[in-house]
PABALUM-923012 format. One line per field, with one value per atom (N, C-alpha, C): residue number from 1; residue in one letter; atom name; x, y negated, z. Coordinates in pm, whole numbers, plus 50000, padded with zeros to 5 digits. Layout:
BEGIN
n	NUM;...
res	A;...
atom	CA;...
X	X;...
Y	Y;...
Z	Z;...
This chain:
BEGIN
n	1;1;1;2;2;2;3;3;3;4;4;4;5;5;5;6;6;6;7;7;7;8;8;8;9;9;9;10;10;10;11;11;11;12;12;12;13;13;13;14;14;14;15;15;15;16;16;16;17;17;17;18;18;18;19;19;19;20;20;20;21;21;21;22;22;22;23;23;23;24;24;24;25;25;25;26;26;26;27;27;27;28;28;28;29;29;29;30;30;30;31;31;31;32;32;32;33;33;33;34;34;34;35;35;35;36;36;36;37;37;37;38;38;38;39;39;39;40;40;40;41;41;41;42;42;42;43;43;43;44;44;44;45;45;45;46;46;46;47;47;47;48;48;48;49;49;49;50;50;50;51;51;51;52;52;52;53;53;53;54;54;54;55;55;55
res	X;X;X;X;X;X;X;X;X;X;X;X;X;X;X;X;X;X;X;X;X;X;X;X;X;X;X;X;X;X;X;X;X;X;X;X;X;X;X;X;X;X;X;X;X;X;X;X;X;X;X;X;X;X;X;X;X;X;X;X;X;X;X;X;X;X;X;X;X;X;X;X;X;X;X;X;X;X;X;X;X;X;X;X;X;X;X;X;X;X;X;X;X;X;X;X;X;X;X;X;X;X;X;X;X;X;X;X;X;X;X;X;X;X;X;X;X;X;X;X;X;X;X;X;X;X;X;X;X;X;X;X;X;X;X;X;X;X;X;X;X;X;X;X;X;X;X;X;X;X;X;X;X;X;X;X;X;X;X;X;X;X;X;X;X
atom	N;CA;C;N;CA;C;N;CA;C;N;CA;C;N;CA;C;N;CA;C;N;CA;C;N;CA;C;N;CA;C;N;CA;C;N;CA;C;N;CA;C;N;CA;C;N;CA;C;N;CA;C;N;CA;C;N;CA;C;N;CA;C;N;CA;C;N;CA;C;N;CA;C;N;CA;C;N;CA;C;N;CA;C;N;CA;C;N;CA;C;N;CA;C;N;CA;C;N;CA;C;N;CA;C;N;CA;C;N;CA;C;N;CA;C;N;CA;C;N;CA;C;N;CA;C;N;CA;C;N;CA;C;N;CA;C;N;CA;C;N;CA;C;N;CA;C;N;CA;C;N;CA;C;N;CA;C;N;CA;C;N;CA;C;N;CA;C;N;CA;C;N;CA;C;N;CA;C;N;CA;C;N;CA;C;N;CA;C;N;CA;C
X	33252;33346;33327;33346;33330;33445;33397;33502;33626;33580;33661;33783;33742;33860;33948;33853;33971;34083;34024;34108;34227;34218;34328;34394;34334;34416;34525;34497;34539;34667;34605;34757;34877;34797;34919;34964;34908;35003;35084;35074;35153;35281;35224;35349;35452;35381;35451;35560;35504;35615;35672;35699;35820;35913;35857;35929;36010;35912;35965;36128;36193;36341;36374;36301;36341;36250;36285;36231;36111;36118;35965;35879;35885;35802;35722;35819;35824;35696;35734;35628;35531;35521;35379;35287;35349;35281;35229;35314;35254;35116;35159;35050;34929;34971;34832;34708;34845;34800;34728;34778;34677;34589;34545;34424;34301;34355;34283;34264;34313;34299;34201;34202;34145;33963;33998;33849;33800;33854;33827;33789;33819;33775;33639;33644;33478;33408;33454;33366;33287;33356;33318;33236;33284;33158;33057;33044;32929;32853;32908;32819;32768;32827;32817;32705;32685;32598;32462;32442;32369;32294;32378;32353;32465;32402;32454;32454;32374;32391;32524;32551;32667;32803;32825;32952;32953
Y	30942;30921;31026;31015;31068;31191;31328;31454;31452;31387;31354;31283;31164;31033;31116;31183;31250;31344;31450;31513;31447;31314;31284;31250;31153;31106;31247;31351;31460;31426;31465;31523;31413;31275;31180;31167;31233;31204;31317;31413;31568;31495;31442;31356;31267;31187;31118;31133;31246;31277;31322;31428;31482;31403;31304;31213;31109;31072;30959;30985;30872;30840;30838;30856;30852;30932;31022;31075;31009;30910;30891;30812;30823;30788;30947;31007;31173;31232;31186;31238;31154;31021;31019;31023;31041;31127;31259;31304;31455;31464;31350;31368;31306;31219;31159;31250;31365;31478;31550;31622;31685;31654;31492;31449;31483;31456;31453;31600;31702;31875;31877;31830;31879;31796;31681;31623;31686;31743;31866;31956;32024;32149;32106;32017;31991;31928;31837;31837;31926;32074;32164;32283;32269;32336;32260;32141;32078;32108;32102;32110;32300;32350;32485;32532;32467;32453;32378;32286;32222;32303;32372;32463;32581;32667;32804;32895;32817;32955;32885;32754;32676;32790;32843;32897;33096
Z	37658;37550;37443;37320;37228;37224;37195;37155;37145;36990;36908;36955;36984;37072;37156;37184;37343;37299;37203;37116;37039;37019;36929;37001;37100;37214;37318;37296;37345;37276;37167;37084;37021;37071;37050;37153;37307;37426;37413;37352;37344;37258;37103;37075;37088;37189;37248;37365;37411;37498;37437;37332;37273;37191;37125;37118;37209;37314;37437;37445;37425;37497;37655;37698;37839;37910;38035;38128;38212;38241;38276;38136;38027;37931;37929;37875;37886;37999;38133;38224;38173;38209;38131;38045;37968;37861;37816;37925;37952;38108;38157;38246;38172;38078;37993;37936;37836;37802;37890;37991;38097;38125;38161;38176;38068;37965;37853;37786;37869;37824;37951;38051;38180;38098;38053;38015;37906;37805;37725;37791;37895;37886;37977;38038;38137;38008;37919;37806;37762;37756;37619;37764;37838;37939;37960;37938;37962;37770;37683;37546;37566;37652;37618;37693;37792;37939;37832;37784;37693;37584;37503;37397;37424;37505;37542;37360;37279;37135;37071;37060;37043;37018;37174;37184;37111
């Protein structure tokens, strides 16, 4: 999947939960988020692992 995608997708599940009306909208959206910080950060070790002058 593309960087980018995942990144936005981050931060509209970050929004979404703070917005969400209800307690389990709320959790999932924060567990959405986590997923998508946890695939960021193995993303960006894998580009860094790739091009070590990168970082």
């Amino acid at each position: 999947m593309d960087f980018d995608y995942i990144r936005r997708r981050h931060a509209l599940s970050l929004t979404l939960a703070t917005t969400a009306m209800s307690r389990e909208a709320r959790y999932a959206h924060r567990s959405l988020a986590r997923a998508y910080a946890d695939r960021i950060e193995t993303m960006g070790r894998s580009l860094a692992l790739l091009d070590p002058q990168a970082s």
